[in-house]
LOBA-826131 format. One record per atom (N, C-alpha, C, O, CB): x, y, z. Coordinates in steps of 0.02 Angstrom, whole numbers, plus 50000, padded with zeros to 5 digits. Glycine has a CB too. Example, Ala and Ser with C-alpha at 12.3 -4.5 7.8 and 13.67 -1.06 7.14 Angstrom:
residues 2
> px:py:pz
> 50660:49716:50390
> 50615:49775:50390
> 50660:49835:50390
> 50712:49834:50423
> 50565:49776:50452
> 50642:49888:50354
> 50684:49947:50357
> 50645:50002:50394
> 50670:50057:50402
> 50704:49970:50286
//
This chain:
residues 92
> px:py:pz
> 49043:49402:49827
> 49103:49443:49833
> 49083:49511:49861
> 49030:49537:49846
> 49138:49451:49764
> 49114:49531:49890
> 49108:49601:49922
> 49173:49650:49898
> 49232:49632:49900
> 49107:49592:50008
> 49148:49717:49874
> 49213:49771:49855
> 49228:49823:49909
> 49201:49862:49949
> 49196:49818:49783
> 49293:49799:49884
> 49357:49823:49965
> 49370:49883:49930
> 49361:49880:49869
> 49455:49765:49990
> 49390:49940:49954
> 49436:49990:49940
> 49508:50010:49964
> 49494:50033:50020
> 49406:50032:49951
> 49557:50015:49960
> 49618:50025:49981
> 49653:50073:49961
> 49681:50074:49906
> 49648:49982:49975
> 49655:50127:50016
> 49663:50202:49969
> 49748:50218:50012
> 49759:50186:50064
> 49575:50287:49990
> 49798:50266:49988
> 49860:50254:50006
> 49864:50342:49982
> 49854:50358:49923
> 49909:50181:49965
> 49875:50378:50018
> 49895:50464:50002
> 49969:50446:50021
> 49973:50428:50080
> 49851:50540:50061
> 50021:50445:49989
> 50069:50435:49980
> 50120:50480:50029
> 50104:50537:50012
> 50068:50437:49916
> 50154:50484:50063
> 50168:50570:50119
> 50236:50616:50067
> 50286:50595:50038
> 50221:50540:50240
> 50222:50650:50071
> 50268:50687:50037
> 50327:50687:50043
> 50348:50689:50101
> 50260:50734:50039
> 50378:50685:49985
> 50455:50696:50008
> 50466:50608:49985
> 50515:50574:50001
> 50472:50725:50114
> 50406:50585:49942
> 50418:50536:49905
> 50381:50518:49853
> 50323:50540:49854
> 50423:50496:49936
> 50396:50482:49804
> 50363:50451:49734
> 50366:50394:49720
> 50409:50351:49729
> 50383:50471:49680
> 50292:50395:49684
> 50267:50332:49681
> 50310:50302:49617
> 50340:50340:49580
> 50184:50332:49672
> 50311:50248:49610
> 50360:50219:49550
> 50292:50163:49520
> 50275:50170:49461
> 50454:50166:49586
> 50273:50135:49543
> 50210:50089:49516
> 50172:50062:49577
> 50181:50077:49636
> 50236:50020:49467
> 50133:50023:49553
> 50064:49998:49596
> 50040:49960:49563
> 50023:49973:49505
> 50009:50044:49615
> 50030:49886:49598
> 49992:49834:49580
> 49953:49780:49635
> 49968:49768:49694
> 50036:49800:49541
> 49907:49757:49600
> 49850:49721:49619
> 49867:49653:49642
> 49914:49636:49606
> 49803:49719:49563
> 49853:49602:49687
> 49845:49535:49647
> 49815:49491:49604
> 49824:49433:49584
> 49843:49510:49668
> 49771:49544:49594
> 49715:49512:49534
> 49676:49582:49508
> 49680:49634:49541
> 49646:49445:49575
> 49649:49579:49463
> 49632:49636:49425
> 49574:49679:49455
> 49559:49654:49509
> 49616:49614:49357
> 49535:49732:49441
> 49575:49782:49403
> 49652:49837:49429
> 49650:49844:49490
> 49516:49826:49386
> 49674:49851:49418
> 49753:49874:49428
> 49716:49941:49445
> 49671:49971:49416
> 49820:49871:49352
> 49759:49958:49518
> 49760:49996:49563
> 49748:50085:49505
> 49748:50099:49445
> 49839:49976:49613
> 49741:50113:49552
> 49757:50189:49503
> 49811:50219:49546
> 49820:50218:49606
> 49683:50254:49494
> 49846:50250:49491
> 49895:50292:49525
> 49886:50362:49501
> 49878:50367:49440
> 49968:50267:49514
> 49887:50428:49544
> 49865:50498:49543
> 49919:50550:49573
> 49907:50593:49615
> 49798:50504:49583
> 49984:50536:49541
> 50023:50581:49579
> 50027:50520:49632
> 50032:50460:49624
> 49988:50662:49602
> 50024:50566:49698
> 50048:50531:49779
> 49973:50488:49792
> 49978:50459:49847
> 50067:50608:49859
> 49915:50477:49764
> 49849:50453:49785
> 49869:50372:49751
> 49909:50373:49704
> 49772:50505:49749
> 49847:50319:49769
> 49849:50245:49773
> 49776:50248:49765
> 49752:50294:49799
> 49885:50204:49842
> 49727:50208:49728
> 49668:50179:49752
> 49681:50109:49727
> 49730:50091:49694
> 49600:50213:49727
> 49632:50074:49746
> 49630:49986:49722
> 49563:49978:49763
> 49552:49975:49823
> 49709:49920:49757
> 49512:49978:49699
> 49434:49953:49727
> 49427:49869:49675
> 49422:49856:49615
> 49351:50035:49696
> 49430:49826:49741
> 49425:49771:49710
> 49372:49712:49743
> 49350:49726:49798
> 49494:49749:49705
> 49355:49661:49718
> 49295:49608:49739
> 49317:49570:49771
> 49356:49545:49730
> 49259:49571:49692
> 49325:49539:49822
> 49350:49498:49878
> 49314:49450:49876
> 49262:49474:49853
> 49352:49524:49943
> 49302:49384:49887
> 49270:49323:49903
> 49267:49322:49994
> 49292:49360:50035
> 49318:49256:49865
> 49228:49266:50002
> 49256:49274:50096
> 49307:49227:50091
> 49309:49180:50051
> 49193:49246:50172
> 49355:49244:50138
> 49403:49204:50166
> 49478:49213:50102
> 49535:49190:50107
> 49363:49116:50177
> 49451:49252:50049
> 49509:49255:50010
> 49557:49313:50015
> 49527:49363:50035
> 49490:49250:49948
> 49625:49324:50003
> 49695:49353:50011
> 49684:49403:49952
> 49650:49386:49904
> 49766:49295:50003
> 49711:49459:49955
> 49730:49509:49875
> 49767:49538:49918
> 49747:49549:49975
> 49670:49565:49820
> 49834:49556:49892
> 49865:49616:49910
> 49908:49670:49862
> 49919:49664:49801
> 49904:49595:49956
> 49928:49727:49909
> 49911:49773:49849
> 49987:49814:49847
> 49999:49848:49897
> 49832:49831:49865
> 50030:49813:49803
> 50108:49809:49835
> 50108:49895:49801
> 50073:49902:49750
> 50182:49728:49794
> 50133:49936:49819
> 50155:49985:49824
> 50237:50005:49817
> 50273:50016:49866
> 50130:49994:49872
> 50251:50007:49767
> 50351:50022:49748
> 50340:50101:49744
> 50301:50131:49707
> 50397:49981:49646
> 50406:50138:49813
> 50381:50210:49813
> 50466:50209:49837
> 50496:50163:49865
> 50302:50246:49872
> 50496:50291:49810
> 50564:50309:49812
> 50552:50361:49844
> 50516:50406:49822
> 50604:50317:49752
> 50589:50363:49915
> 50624:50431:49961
> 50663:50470:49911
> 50714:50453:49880
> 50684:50408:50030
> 50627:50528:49909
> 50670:50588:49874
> 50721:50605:49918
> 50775:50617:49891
> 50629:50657:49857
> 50716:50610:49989
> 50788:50627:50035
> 50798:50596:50091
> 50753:50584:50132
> 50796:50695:50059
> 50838:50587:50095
> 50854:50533:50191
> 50816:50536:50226
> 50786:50589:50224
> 50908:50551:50250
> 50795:50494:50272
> 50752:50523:50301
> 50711:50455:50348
> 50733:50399:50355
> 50710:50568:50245
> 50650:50481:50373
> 50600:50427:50387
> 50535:50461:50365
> 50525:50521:50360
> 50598:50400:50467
> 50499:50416:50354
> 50445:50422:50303
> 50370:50378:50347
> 50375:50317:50357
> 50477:50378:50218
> 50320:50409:50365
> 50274:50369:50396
> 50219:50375:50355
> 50201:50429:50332
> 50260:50384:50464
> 50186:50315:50344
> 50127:50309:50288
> 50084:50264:50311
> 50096:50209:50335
> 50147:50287:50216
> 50016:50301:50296
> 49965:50257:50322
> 49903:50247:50271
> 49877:50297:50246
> 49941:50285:50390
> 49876:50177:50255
> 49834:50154:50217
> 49758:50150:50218
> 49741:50122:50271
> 49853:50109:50214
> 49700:50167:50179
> 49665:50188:50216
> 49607:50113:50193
> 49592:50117:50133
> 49650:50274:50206
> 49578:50059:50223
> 49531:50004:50176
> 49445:50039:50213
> 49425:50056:50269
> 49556:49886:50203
> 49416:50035:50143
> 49349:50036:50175
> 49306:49996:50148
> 49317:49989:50088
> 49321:50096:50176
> 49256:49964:50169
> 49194:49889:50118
> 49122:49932:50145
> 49103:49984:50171
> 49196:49759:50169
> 49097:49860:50116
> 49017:49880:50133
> 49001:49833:50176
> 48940:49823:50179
> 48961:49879:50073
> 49032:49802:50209
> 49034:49742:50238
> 49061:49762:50327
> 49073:49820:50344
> 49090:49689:50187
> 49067:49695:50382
> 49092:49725:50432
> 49156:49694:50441
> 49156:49642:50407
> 49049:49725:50488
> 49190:49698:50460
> 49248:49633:50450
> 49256:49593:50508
> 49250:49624:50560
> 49325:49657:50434
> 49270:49521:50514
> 49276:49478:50546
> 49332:49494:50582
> 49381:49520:50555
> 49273:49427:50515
> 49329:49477:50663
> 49384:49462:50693
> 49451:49427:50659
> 49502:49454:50679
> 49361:49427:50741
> 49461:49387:50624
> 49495:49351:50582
> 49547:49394:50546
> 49606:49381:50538
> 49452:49318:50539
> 49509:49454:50525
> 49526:49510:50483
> 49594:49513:50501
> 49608:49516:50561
> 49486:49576:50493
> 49656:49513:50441
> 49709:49568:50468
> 49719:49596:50413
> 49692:49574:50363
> 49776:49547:50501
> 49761:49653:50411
> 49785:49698:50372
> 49880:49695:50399
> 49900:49707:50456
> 49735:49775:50387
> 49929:49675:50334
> 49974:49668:50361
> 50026:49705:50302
> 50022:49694:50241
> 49977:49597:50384
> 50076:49750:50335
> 50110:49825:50312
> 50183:49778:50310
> 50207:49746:50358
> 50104:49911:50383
> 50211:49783:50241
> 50278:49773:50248
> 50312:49825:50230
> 50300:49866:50185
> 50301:49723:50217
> 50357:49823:50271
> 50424:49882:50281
> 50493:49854:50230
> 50513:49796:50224
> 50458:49883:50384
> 50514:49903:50204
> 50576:49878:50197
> 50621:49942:50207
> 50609:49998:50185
> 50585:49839:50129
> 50684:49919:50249
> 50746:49974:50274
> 50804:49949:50232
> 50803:49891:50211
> 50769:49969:50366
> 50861:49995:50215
> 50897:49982:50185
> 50956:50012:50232
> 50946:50067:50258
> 50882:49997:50121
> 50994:49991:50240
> 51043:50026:50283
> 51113:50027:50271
> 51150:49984:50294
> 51038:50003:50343
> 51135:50077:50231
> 51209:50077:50203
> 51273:50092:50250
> 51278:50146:50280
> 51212:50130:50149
> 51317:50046:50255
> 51359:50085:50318
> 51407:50136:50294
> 51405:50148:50234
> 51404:50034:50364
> 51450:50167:50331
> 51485:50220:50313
> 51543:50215:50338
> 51546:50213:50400
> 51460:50275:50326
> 51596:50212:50307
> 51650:50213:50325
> 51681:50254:50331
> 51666:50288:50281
> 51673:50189:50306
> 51738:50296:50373
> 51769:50338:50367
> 51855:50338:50337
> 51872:50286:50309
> 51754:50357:50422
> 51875:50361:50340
> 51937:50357:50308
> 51984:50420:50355
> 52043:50432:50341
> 51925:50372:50218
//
């Protein structure tokens, strides 16, 4: 197994609500800081879900940071889900 790191500075003008692992030990949460240092097998999946609330309208850009001791395989991906919510507005 090799240990991954997955570090997340959260951008401001939002809060973190929780953070979890797919397998143990459970991420840390520090204010706006994310870490998750965990043991990887080769060829095996963990991912690391992040539930975070916009304090104001807006758009919000966030970027994740992984580092190993290892090199990573072409194979490698790292994959970011988005979610948009989009309320319509009616006028009257």
């Amino acid at each position: 197994a090799h240990s991954v790191t997955i570090t997340d500075a959260v951008p401001a003008g939002t809060t973190v609500l929780s953070a979890s692992g797919s397998k143990p030990p459970n991420p840390v949460v520090n204010g706006q800081a994310v870490s998750w240092t965990v043991a990887v097998d080769s060829g095996e999946t963990v991912t690391l879900t992040i539930a975070a609330r916009g304090d104001a309208p807006g758009l919000v850009a966030n970027t994740a940071v992984f580092s190993g001791q290892e090199t990573l395989q072409a194979s490698t991906q790292l994959i970011v889900y988005t979610h948009q919510v989009f309320l319509p507005l009616a006028a009257r």
